[in-house]
C-alpha positions as CSV (number, residue, x, y, z in Angstrom):
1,X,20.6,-10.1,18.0
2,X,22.0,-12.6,16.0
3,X,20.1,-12.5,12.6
4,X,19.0,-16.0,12.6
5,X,16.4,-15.8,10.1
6,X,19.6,-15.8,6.9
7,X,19.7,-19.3,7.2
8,X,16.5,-19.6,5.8
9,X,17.2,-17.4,2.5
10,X,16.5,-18.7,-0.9
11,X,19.8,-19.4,-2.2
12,X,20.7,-16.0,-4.0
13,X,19.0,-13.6,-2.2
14,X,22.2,-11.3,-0.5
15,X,22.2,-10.7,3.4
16,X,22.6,-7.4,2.6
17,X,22.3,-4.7,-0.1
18,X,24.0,-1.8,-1.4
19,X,22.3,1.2,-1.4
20,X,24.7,3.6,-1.7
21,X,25.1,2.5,-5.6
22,X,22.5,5.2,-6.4
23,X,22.8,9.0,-5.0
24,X,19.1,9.6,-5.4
25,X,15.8,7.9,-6.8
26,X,16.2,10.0,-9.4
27,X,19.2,8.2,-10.2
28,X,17.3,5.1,-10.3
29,X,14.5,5.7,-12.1
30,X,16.8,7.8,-15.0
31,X,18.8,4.6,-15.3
32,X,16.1,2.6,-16.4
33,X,14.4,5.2,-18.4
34,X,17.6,5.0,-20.7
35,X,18.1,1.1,-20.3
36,X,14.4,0.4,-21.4
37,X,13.2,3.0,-23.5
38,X,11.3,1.1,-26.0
39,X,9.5,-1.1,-23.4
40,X,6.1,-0.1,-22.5
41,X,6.1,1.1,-18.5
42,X,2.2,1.1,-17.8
43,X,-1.0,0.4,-19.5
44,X,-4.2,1.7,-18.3
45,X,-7.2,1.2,-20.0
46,X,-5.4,-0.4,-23.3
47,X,-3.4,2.5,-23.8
48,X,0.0,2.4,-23.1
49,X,3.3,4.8,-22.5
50,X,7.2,3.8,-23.0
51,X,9.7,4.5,-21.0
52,X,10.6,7.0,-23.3
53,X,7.5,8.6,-23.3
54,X,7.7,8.6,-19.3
55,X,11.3,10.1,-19.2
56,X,10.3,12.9,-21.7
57,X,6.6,13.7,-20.0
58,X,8.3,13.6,-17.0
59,X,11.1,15.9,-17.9
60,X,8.9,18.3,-19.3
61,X,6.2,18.5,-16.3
62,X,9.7,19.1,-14.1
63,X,10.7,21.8,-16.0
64,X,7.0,23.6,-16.2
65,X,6.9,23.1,-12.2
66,X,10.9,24.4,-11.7
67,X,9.1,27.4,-13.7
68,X,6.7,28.2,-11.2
69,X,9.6,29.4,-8.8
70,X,8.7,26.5,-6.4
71,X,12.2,26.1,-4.5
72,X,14.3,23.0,-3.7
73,X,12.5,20.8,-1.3
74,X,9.4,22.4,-2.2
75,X,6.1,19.8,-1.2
76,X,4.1,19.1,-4.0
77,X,1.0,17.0,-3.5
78,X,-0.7,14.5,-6.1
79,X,-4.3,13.6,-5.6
80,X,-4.8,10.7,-7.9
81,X,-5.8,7.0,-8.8
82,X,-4.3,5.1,-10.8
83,X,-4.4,6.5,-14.0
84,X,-1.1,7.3,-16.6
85,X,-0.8,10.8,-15.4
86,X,0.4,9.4,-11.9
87,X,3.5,7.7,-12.3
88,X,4.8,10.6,-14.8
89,X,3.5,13.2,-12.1
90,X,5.5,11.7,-9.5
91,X,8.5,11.4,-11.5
92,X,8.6,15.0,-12.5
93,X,8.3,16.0,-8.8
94,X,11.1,14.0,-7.7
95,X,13.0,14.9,-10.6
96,X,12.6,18.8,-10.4
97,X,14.0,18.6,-6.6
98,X,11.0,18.6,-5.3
99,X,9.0,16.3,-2.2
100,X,5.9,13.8,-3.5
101,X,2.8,14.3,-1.0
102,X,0.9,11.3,-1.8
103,X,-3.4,12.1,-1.1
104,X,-5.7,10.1,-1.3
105,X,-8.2,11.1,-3.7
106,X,-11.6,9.6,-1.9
107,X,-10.1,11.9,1.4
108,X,-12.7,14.3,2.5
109,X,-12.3,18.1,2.8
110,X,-11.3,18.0,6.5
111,X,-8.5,15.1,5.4
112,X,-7.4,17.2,2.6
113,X,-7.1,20.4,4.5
114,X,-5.0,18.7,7.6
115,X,-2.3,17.0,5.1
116,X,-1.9,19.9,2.8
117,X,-1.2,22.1,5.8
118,X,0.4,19.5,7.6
119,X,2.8,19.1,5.1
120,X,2.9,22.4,3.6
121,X,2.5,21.8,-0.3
122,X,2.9,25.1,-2.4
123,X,1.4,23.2,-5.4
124,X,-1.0,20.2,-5.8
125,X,-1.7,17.9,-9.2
126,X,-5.3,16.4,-9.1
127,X,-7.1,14.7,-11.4
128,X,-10.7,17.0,-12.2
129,X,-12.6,14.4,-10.7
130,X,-11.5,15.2,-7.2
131,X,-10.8,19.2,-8.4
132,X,-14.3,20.0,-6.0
133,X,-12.3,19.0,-2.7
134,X,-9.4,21.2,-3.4
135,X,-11.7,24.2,-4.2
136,X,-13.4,23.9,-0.6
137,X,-10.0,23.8,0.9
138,X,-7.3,25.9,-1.1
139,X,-7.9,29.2,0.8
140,X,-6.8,27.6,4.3
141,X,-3.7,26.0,2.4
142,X,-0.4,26.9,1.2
143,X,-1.1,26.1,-2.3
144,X,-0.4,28.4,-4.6
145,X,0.2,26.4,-8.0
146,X,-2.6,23.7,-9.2
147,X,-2.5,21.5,-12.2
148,X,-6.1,19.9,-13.1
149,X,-5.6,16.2,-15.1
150,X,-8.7,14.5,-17.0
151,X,-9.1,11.0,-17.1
152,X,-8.4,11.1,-21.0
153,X,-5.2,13.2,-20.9
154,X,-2.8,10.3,-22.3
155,X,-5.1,8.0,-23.8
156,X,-5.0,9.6,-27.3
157,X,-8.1,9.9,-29.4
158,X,-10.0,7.8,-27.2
159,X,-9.7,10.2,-24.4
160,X,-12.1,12.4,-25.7
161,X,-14.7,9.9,-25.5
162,X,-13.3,8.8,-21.9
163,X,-14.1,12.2,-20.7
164,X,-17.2,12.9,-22.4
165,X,-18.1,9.5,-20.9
166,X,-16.9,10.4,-17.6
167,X,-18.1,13.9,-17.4
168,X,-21.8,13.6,-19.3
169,X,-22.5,10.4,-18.7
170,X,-21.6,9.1,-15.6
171,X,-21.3,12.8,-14.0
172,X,-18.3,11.7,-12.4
173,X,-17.0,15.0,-12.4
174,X,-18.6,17.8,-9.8
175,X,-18.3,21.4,-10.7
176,X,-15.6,22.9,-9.5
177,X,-13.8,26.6,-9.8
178,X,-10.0,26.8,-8.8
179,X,-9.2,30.5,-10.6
180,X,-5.9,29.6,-12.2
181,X,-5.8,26.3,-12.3
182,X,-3.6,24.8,-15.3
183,X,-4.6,22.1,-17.5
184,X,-2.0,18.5,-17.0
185,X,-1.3,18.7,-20.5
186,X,-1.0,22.1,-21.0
187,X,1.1,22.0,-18.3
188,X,3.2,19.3,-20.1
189,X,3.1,21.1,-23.6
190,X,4.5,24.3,-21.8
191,X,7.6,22.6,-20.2
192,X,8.8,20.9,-23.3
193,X,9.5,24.3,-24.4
194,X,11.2,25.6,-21.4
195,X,14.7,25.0,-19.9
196,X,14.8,21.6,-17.0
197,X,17.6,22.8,-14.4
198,X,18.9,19.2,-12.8
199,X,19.3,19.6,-9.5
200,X,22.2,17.6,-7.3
201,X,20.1,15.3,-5.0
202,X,21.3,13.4,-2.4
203,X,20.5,10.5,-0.2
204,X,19.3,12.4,2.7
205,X,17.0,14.5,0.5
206,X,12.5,13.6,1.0
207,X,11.4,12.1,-1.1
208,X,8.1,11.2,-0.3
209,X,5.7,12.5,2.7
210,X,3.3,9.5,3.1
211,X,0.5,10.4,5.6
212,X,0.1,7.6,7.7
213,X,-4.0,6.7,8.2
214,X,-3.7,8.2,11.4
215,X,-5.0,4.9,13.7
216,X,-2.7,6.8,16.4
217,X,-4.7,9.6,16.3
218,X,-4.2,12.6,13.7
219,X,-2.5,11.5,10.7
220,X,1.3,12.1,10.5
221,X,3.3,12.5,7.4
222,X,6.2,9.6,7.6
223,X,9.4,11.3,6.1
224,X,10.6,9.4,3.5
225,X,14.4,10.3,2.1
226,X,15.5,9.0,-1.3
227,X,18.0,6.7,0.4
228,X,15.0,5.0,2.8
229,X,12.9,4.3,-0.5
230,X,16.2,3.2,-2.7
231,X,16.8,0.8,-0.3
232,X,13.6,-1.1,-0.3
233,X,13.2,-1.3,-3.9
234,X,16.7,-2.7,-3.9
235,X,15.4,-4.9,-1.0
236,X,12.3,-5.8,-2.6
237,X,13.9,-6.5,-5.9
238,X,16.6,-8.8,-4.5
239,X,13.8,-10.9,-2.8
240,X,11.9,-11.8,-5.9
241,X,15.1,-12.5,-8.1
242,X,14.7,-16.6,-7.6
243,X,10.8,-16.5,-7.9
244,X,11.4,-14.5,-11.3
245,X,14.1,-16.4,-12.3
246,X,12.2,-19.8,-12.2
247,X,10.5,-20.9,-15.1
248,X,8.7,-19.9,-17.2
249,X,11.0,-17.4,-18.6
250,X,9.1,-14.2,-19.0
251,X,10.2,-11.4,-21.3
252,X,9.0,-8.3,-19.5
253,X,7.8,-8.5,-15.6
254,X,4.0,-7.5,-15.7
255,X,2.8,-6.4,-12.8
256,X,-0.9,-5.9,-11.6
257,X,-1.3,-2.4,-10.3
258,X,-4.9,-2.7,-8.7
259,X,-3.6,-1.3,-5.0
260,X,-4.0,2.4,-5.1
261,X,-0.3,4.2,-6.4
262,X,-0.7,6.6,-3.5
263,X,-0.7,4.2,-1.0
264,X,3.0,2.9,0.1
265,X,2.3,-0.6,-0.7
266,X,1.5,0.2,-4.5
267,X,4.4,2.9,-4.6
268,X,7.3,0.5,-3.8
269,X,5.9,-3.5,-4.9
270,X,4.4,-1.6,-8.3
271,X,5.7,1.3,-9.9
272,X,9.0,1.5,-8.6
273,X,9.9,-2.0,-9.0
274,X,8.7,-2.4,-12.4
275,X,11.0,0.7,-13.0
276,X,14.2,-0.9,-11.1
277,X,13.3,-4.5,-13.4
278,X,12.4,-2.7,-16.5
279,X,8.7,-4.6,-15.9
280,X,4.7,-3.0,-17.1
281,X,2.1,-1.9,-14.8
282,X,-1.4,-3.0,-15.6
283,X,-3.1,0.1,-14.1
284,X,-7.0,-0.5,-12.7
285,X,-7.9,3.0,-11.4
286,X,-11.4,1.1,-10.2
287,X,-10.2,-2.8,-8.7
288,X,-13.6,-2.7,-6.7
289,X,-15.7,-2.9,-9.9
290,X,-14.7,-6.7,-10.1
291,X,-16.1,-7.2,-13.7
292,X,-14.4,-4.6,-15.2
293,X,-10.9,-5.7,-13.4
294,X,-11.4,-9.7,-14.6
295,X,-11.6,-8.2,-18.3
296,X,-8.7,-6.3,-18.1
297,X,-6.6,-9.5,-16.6
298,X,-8.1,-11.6,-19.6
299,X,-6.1,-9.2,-21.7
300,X,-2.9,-10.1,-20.3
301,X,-0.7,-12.7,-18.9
302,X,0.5,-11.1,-15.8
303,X,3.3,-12.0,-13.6
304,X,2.7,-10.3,-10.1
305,X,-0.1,-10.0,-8.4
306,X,0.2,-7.9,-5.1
307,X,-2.9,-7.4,-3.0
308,X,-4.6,-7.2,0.1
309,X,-6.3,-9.9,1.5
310,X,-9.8,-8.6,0.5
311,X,-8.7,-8.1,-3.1
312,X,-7.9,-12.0,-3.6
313,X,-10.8,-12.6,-2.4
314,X,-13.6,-10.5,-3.9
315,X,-11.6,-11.7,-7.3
316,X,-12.3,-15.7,-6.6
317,X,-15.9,-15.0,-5.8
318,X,-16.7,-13.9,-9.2
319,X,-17.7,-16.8,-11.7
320,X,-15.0,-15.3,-14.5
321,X,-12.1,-15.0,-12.6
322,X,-11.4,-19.2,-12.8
323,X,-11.6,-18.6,-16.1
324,X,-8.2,-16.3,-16.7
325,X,-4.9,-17.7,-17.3
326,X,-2.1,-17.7,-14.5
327,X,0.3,-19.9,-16.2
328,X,2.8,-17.3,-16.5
329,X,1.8,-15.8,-12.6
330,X,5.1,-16.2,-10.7
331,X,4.4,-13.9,-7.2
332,X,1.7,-12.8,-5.2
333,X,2.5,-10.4,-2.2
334,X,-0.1,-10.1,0.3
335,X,0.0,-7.3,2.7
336,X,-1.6,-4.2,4.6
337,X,-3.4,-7.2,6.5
338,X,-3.1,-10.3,7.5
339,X,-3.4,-12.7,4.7
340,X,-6.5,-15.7,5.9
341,X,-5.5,-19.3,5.0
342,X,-8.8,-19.9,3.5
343,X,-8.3,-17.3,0.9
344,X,-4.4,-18.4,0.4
345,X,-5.3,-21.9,-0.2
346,X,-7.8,-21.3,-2.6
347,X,-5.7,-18.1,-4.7
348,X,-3.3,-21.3,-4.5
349,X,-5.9,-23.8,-6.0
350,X,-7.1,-21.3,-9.0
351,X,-4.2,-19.6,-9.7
352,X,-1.3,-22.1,-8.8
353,X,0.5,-19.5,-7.4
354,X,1.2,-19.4,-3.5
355,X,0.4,-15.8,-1.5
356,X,3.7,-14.5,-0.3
357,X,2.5,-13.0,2.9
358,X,4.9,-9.8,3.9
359,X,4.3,-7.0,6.3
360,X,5.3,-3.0,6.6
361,X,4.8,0.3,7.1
362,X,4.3,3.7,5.5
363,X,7.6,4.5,8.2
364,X,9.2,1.9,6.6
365,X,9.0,2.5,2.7
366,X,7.1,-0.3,3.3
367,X,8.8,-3.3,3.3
368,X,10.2,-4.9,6.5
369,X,9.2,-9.2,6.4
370,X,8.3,-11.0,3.7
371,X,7.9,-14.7,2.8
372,X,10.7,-16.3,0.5
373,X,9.3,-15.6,-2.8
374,X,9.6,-19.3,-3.7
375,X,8.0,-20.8,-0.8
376,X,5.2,-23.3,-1.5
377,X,2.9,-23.7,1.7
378,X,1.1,-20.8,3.6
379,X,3.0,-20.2,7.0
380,X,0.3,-18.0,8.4
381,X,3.4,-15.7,9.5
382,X,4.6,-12.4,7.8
383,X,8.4,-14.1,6.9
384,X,11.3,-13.2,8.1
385,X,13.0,-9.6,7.5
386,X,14.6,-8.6,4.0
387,X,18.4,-7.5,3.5
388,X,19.6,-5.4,5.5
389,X,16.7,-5.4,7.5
390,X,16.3,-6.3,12.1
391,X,13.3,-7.4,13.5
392,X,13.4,-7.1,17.6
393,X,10.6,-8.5,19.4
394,X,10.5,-6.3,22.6
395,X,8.1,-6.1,26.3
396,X,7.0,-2.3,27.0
397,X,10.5,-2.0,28.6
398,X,12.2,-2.4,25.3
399,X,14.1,-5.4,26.8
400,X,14.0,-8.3,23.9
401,X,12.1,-11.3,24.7
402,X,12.7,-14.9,24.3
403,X,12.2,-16.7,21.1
404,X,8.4,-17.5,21.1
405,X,7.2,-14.9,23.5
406,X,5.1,-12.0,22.1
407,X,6.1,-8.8,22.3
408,X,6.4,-5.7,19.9
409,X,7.4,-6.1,16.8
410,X,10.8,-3.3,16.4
411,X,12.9,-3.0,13.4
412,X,16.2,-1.6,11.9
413,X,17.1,-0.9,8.6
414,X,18.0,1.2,5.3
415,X,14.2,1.6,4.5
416,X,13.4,3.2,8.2
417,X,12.1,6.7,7.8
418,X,14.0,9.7,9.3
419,X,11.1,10.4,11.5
420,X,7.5,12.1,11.2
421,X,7.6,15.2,9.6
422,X,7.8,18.1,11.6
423,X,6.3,16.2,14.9
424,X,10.2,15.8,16.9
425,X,7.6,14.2,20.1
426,X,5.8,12.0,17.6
427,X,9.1,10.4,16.5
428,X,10.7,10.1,20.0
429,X,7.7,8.0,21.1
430,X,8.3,5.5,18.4
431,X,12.1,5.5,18.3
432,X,13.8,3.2,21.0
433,X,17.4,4.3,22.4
434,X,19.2,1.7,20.3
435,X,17.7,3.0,16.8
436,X,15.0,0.6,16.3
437,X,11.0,1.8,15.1
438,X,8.6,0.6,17.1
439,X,5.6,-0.5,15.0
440,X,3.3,-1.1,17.5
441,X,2.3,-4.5,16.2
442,X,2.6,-7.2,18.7
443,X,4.1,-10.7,17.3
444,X,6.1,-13.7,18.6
445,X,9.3,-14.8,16.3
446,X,10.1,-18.1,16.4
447,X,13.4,-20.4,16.2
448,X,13.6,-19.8,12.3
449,X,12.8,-16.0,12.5
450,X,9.8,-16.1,11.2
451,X,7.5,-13.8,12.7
452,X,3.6,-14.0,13.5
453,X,1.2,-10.9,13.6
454,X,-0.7,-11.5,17.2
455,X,-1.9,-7.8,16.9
456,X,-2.1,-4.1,17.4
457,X,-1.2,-2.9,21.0
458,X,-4.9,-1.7,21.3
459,X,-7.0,-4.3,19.4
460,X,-6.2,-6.6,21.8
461,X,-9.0,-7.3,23.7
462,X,-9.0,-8.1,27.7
463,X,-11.5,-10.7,28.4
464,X,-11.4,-11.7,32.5
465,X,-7.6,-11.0,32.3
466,X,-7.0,-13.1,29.1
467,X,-5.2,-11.4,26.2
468,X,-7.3,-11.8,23.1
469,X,-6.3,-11.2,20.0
470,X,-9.1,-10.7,17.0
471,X,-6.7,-12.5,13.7
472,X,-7.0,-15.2,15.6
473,X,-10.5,-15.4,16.0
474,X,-11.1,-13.6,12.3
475,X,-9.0,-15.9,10.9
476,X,-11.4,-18.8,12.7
477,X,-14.9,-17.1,11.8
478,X,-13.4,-17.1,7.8
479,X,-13.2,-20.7,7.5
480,X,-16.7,-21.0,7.9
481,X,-17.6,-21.7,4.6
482,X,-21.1,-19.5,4.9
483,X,-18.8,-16.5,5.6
484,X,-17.7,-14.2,3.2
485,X,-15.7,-11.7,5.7
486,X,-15.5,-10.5,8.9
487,X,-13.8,-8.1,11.9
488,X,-14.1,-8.5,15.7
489,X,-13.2,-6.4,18.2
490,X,-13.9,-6.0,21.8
491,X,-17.0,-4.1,23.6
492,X,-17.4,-3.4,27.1
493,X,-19.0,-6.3,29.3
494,X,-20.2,-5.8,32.9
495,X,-18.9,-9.5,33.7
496,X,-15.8,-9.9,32.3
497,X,-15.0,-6.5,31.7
498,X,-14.4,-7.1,27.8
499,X,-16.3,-9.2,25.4
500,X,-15.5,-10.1,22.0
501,X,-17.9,-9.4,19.5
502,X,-17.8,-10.6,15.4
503,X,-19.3,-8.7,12.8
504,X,-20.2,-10.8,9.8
505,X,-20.7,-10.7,6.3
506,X,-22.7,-14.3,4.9
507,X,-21.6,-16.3,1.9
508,X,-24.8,-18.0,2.7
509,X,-28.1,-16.2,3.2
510,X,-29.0,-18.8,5.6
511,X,-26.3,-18.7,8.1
512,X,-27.6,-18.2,12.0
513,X,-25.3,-16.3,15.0
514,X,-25.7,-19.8,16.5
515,X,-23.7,-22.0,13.5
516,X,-20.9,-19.2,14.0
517,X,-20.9,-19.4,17.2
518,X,-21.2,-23.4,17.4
519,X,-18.0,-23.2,15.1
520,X,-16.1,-20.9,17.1
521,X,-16.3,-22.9,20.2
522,X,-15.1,-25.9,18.3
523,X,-12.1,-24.3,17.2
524,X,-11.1,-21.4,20.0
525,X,-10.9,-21.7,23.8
526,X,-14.1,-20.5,25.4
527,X,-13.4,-17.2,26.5
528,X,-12.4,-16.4,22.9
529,X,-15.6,-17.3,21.5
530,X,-17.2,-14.2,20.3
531,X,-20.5,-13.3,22.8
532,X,-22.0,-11.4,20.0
533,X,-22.4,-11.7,16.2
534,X,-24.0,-8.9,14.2
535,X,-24.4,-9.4,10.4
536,X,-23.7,-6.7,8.0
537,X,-24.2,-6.1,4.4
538,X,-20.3,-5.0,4.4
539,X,-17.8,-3.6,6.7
540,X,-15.8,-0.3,6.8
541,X,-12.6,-0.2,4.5
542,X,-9.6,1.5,3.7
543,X,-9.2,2.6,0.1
544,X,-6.7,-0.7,-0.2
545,X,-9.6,-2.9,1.2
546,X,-8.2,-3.2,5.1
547,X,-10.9,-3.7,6.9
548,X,-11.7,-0.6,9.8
549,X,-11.9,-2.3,12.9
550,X,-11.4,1.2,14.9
551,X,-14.6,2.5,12.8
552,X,-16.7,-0.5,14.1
553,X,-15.2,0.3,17.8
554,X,-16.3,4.0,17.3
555,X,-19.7,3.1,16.1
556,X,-20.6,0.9,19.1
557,X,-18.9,3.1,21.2
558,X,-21.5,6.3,20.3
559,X,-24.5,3.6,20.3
560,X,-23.5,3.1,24.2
């Protein structure tokens, strides 16, 4: 297919890019640890580390892991939020030769146990917080080497008093016994005095295993090669170059780094491209205690704001948050969902910045779409594709369809992974003949190549033969200015086999299944119009606030 969508590039922004400038990540990241060594890399609560400090911590942690007779290619999995021992953790890994297993640190015991095995990690770096997990699990593992982090590691003095806080006060810390277990700066002190052995990377090394959430059934780790995750930072940082380049002329990038670092989203549009531009990472290892995250913005004038849908939102509900200043706020990225107009136009009224909707993967490092950086009016699509990057709408018989016909969404790129680790079958199924992923996201492109989100494969919902798709009718239901969220899905109805069903959470205390309803059916065809509302307090969540909409199918699905 003819990549029609280049016509519609901001002017600067290359067709293509050039991965093969770096050998390695490593390569990357070492570059700009030299480059920028006296700029500040992240803060987290008020305390801040340099590149230099990064690069040295970093090489030290390497070393002490090399020491531990872990060999090339080893997994190694970090189980942390975003606190300072993170991105210097993950840089260590990647720099002793090994693979970054990115956990979640909320996952439960059964989670744990399937991705440590899964992947086969022979070490693990959590933060003591989390420690109690790994303790019920390590036995049925291969993990041999742990290194336990406290919430006040890095921060100095004041880190005392963080974990006092955190351990006495707010108990934040169950007990736990891992025999052997190695303190994170013990761990670093040790290293600085032993010998870092560099090893030769190359592109078609892992890099990362990133466990997709498993909405396909058991979670599968997407295997991530230096060269898929060099290319999308070099993608991601060629799309911003005319939104940072516009006025006003900021010194250093400052990013917000509220999205979780373990997910992909945070990985690639946070760390790593504040490393590739030499920017800062305001770290909030808590974004859902919104008080706390509206003081830390107050202390700084930040530049990018990525974030889920839910994030903008819970932020411009607070009284405070009209009160920050986003003179100086050049981008914000929405993705992991679909980004509601409602919440765009009013991020846009507060902040004057627009939301750059984009869309990915954790198979594709994540970055595939993206809106130009510099556009001014929500599209309600998820852009066009980035460098290097082709998007193939397909019908179940991988034939392309016509321009405006949905279909799935399949892509081709640089930042495609090499497959799922260790599942062959698993990767067949998503790989067509020709090379491209299949993401099993149905959209329609149109004549400009932009490309609209209709919906997963199996959230549509089949109402009397009528493909329904719930972001259309979510995206309806949020408009209603006495709603605060909500998901639909589809239940089982003995008349028209499927009905559509909203759950809601009020704005307004006052707001009856009726007025939702009354609204829907101005706005959606009648079959569309949800047959049942149920209200909730709040709905089920990822960690990076995407609402669950297989959990709500699962809970009706036991109630019947």
């Amino acid at each position: 297919m003819e990549r029609i969508w280049l016509k519609q590039y901001p002017p600067g922004v290359p067709a293509d890019i050039e991965p093969t400038q770096y050998t390695s990540l490593v390569d990357l990241l070492e570059e700009s640890f030299t480059k920028f060594a006296d700029r500040k890399a992240f803060i987290c609560m008020d305390k801040s580390i340099s590149y230099r400090d990064l690069d040295q911590m970093s090489i030290a942690l390497a070393a002490y892991l090399q020491g531990r007779g872990l060999q090339r290619g080893a997994r190694v999995a970090i189980m942390m939020p975003n606190v300072l021992q993170y991105p210097v953790a993950t840089a260590a890994v990647l720099r002793a030769g090994f693979a970054v297993v990115n956990v979640n640190p909320l996952y439960t015991p059964r989670e744990l146990e399937h991705q440590l095995e899964d992947s086969g990690a022979e070490a693990i770096i959590v933060l003591e917080n989390f420690a109690h997990t790994v303790e019920q699990v390590i036995a049925k593992t291969q993990v041999k080497h742990v290194i336990v982090a406290s919430m006040g590691d890095l921060l100095g003095f004041k880190g005392v008093i963080v974990n006092l806080v955190v351990r006495r006060v707010k108990k934040m810390v169950p007990a736990w016994s891992l025999p052997g277990a190695v303190a994170f700066n013990d761990a670093l002190s040790a290293g600085r005095g032993m010998t870092f052995n560099k090893p030769k990377l190359s592109p078609g090394d892992v890099a990362f295993l990133q466990y997709t959430g498993g909405t396909t059934g058991v979670s599968k780790g997407a295997t991530l090669l230096h060269r898929n995750i060099v290319a999308n930072v070099l993608q991601n940082d060629a799309w911003l170059q005319p939104a940072l380049a516009a006025p006003p002329h900021v010194d250093q990038l400052m990013i917000v780094c509220a999205l979780p670092l373990y997910h992909i989203f945070a990985l690639t549009a946070c760390y790593l491209l504040a490393v590739r531009a030499g920017g800062c990472n305001l770290l909030i290892p808590n974004p859902r205690d919104i008080p706390g995250f509206i003081k830390e913005l107050a202390k700084y004038q930040v530049n990018s704001f990525p974030a889920v849908n839910t994030l903008y939102n819970g932020l411009m509900h607070h009284p405070d948050f009209k009160k920050l200043d986003f003179s100086k706020l050049k981008i914000s990225n929405g993705g992991g969902m679909a980004v509601q107009r409602t919440v765009a136009d009013q991020w846009k009224a507060i902040t004057g910045c627009f939301i750059a909707e984009g869309y990915g993967l954790s198979e594709t490092s994540p970055t595939l779409t993206c809106n130009p950086a510099t556009a001014t009016e929500f599209t309600g699509t998820i852009g066009i594709p980035v460098p290097s990057t082709w998007i193939s709408i397909r019908d179940d018989d991988g034939n392309e369809v016509s321009l405006g016909q949905p279909g799935e969404i399949c892509a081709k790129g640089p930042q495609v992974m090499s497959g799922y680790w260790n599942r062959p079958e698993e990767t067949a199924k998503v790989m067509t003949a020709d090379g491209y992923f299949r993401t099993g996201d149905i959209g329609v492109m149109d004549e400009k190549g932009y490309t609209k989100i209709v919906d997963r494969k199996k959230d549509m919902i089949l109402v009397s033969g009528f493909n329904v798709y719930p972001n259309e009718i979510e995206e309806v239901i949020a408009s209603h200015p006495g709603v605060l969220e909500c998901a639909v899905i589809g239940i089982p109805d003995s008349k028209s086999g499927e009905a559509v069903k909203a759950f809601v959470v009020k704005k307004d205390p006052n707001l009856t299944a009726e007025a939702v309803i009354k609204f829907c059916h101005e706005q959606l065809t009648g079959y569309k119009v949800p047959k049942h509302i149920e209200f909730r307090n709040d709905l089920p969540k990822t960690n990076v606030g995407k609402i669950l909409r297989r959990q709500l199918r699962d809970e009706k699905a036991e109630a019947a």
